[in-house]
KEDO-311314 format. One record per residue (C-alpha): x, y, z. Coordinates in steps of 0.2 Angstrom, whole numbers, padded with zeros to 4 digits, always signed. Layout:
// residues N
XYZ
...
This chain:
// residues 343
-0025-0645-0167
-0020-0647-0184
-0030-0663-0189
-0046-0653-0179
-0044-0640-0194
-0041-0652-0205
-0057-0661-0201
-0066-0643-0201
-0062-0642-0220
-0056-0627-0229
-0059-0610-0222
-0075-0601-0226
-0079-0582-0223
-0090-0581-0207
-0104-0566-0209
-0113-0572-0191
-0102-0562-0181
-0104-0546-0191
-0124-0548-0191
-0124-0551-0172
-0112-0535-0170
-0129-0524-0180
-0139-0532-0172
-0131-0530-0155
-0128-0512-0159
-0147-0508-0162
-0151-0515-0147
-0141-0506-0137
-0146-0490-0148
-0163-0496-0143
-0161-0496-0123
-0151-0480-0124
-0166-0471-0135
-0179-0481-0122
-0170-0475-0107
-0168-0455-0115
-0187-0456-0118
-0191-0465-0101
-0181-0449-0094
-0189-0434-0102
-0206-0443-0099
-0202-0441-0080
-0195-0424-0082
-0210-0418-0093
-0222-0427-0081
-0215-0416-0066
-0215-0401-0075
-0234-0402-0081
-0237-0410-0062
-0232-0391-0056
-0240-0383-0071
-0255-0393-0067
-0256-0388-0047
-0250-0369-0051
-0266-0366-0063
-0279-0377-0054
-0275-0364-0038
-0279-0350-0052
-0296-0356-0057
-0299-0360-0038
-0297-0341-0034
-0305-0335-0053
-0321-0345-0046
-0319-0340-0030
-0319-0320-0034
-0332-0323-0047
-0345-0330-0033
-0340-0313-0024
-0344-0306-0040
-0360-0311-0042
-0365-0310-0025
-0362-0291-0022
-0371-0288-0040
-0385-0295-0031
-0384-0283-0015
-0381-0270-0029
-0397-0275-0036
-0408-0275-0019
-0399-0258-0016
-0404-0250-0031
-0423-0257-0029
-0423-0249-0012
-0415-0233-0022
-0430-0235-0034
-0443-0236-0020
-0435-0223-0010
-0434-0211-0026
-0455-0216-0029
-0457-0211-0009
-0449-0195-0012
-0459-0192-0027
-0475-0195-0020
-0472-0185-0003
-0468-0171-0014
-0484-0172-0024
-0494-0174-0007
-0484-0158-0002
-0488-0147-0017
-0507-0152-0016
-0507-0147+0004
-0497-0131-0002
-0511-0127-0014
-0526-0130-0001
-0517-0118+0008
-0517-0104-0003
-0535-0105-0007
-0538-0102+0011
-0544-0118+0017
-0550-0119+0033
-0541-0134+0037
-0523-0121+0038
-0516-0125+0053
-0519-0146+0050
-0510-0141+0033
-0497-0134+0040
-0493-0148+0051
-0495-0162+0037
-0483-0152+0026
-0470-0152+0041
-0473-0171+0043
-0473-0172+0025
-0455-0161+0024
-0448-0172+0038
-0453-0186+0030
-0445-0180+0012
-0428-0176+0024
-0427-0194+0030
-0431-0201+0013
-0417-0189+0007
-0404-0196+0018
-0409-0214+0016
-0408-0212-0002
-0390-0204-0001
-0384-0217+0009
-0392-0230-0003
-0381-0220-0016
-0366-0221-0005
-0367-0241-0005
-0371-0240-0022
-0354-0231-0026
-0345-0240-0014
-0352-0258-0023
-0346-0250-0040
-0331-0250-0032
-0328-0265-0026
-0336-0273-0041
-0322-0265-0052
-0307-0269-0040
-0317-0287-0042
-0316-0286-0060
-0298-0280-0060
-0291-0294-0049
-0300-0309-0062
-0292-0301-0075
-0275-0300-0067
-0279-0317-0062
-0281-0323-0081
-0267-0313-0086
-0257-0325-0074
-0266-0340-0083
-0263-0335-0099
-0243-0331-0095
-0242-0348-0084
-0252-0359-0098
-0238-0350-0112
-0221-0353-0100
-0229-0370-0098
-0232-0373-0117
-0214-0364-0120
-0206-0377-0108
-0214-0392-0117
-0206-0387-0133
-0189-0386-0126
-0190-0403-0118
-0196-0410-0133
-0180-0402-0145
-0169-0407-0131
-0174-0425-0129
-0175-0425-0150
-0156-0416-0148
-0150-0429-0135
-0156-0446-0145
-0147-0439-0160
-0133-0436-0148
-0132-0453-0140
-0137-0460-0157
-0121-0454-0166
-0113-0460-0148
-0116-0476-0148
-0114-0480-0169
-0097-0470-0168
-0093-0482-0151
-0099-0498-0160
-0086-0493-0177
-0072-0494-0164
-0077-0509-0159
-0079-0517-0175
-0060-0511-0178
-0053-0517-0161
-0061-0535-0166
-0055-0533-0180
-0036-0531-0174
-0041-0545-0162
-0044-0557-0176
-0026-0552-0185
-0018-0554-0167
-0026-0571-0162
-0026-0577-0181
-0016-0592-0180
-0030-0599-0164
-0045-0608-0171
-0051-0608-0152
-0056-0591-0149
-0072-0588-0155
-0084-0571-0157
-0100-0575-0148
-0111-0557-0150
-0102-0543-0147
-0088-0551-0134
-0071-0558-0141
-0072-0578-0129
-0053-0586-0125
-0054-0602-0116
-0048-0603-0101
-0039-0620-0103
-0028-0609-0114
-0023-0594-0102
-0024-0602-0086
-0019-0621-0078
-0034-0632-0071
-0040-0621-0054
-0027-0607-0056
-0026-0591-0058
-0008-0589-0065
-0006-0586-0082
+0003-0597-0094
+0019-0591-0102
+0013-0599-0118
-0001-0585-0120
+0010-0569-0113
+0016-0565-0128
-0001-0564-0138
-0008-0554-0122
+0005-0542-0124
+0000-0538-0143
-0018-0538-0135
-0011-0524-0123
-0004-0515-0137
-0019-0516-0148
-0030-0508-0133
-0017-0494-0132
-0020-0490-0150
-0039-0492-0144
-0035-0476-0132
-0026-0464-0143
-0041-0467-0158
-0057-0463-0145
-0060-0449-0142
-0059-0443-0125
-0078-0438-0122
-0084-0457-0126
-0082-0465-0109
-0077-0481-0115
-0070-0497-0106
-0063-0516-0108
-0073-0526-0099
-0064-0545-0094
-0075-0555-0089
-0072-0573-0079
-0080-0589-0081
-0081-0607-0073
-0090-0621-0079
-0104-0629-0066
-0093-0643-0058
-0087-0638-0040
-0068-0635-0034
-0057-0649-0029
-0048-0647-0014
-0032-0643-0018
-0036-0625-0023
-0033-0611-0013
-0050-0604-0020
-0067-0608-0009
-0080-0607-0026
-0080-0605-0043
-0083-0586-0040
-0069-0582-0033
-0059-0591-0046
-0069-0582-0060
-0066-0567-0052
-0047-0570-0050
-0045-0574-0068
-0051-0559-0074
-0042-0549-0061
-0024-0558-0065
-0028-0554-0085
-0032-0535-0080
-0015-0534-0071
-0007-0541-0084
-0013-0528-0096
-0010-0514-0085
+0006-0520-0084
+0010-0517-0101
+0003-0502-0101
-0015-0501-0104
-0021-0486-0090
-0032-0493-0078
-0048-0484-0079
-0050-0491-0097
-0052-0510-0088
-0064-0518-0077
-0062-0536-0070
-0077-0545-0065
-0082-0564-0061
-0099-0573-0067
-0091-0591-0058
-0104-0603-0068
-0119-0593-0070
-0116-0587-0087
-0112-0603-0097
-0112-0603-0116
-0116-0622-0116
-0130-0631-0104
-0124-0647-0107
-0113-0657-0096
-0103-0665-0109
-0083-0663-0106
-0085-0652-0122
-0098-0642-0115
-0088-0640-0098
-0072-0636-0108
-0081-0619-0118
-0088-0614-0102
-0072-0610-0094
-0067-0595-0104
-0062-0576-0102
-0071-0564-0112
-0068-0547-0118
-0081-0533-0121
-0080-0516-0127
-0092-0506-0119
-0098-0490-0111
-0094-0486-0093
């Protein structure tokens, strides 16, 4: 190990881990603010969907009673025709009557036919009087019903106008909510990405002295040659000590958050491609991925760590850093990494 730094040359200061960390951070800032927007979308969509439904039933019924409208101003129109014709009948009958009145007081010989036409004629006026009345009467009662008309469109538009104001009300709270939450989960995720930018960097004054651990993005890579023998799960003695100052780092980790960040340690498990030999008692590389990161999680609790700050999980040798099939390649695949991350 000391010649392979010696060949490496002296130490330089590395800036790639630290411009993947930004650049990790605003991505995930990215999907957070992409999935905040994707869900006021859906609840402003829904919203306006019911909005949408509420005021096409309101102009439905304001066309509806405007047809009603128009078609009893119509009858209100043929009625006060007939009014108009009936009131003409009555005028003429009237004059008829006053001409036959004044043959009869100048003696006329025709008296007695007078006198009959002037009954007709006063029978007549009586029936053009009722009809006329009762024109009157539906003419009232059309008023009427015109005005209650009239009264009930401009509830109607009241409701609209109330409905179109809730609705435009409702927009404008969704809209400063979401802008509220993104500055929220914003702040989250930068005050989230500073402690993990401090728990590296206590990860890089623990592990100093190993020139095989490596940062790749924002995950902390141990090789698995180094914590574990070939195909087991057990963890070597060597490295106990350097996973107990881990442990106490990550309990420094808990008393710094605070509590309303819902934070984790994420250990991960990888294999490299080649299959199992048979004298393991695992079936596939999953199950030893899985059992790796499992035995470095109980080690941690062990030491302390509380439980629901750690998840275990096994990727076998689906996630590989390296696609070649060199010895090399094989060697960097088999590793365990650590994340800090939100649950």
């Amino acid at each position: 190990m000391a010649s392979a730094r010696a060949r490496r040359g002296p130490s330089r200061a590395d800036y790639w881990p630290g411009f993947v960390d930004a650049m990790s951070t605003l991505l995930l800032v990215f999907i957070f603010l992409s999935s905040i927007f994707m869900l006021a979308q859906f609840f402003l969509s829904q919203e306006i969907s019911g909005r949408d439904t509420v005021l096409n039933r309101l102009n439905s019924q304001i066309a509806e009673l405007t047809e009603m409208l128009a078609l009893e101003r119509a009858r209100g129109s043929d009625l006060s025709d007939t009014l108009a014709a009936l009131q003409s009948n009555l005028e003429t009958a009237e004059g008829e009557r006053d001409r036959l009145r004044e043959l009869l007081d100048r003696g006329s010989g025709a008296e007695s036919a007078a006198e009959g036409r002037i009954t007709q004629l006063e029978g007549d006026l009586q029936e053009e009087q009722r009809l006329s009345q009762s024109a009157m009467a539906q003419v009232e009662l059309l008023n009427q019903q015109i005005a209650a008309l009239r009264r009930q469109i401009g509830a109607l538009e009241s409701a609209l106008e109330a409905s179109e104001s809730r609705d435009r009300e409702s927009q404008t709270r969704i809209a400063d909510l979401g802008r509220r939450l993104n500055v929220a989960l914003a702040q989250r995720v930068q005050e989230l990405s500073r402690y993990r930018s401090d728990f590296f960097g206590r990860l890089r004054e623990i592990l100093a002295g190993r020139s095989d651990i490596e940062i790749v993005g924002d995950r902390f890579v141990l090789p698995a040659s180094v914590i574990f023998p070939s195909g087991s799960d057990e963890i070597n003695a060597s490295i106990q000590g350097e996973l107990d100052n881990l442990a106490t780092a990550m309990k420094e980790l808990e008393v710094q958050i605070p509590p309303e960040i819902n934070w984790v340690i994420r250990v991960d498990g990888h294999t490299d491609v080649r299959p199992l030999s048979g004298f393991t008692r695992f079936r596939n590389n999953w199950e030893l991925s899985a059992a790796r990161a499992i035995a470095v999680v109980r080690h941690l609790i062990a030491q302390g760590v509380s439980p629901n700050r750690l998840v275990a999980a096994g990727f076998g040798e689906y996630q590989p850093l390296d696609p070649a099939t060199t010895e090399e390649a094989y060697a960097r695949n088999r590793r365990i990494e650590l994340k800090l991350t939100e649950r």
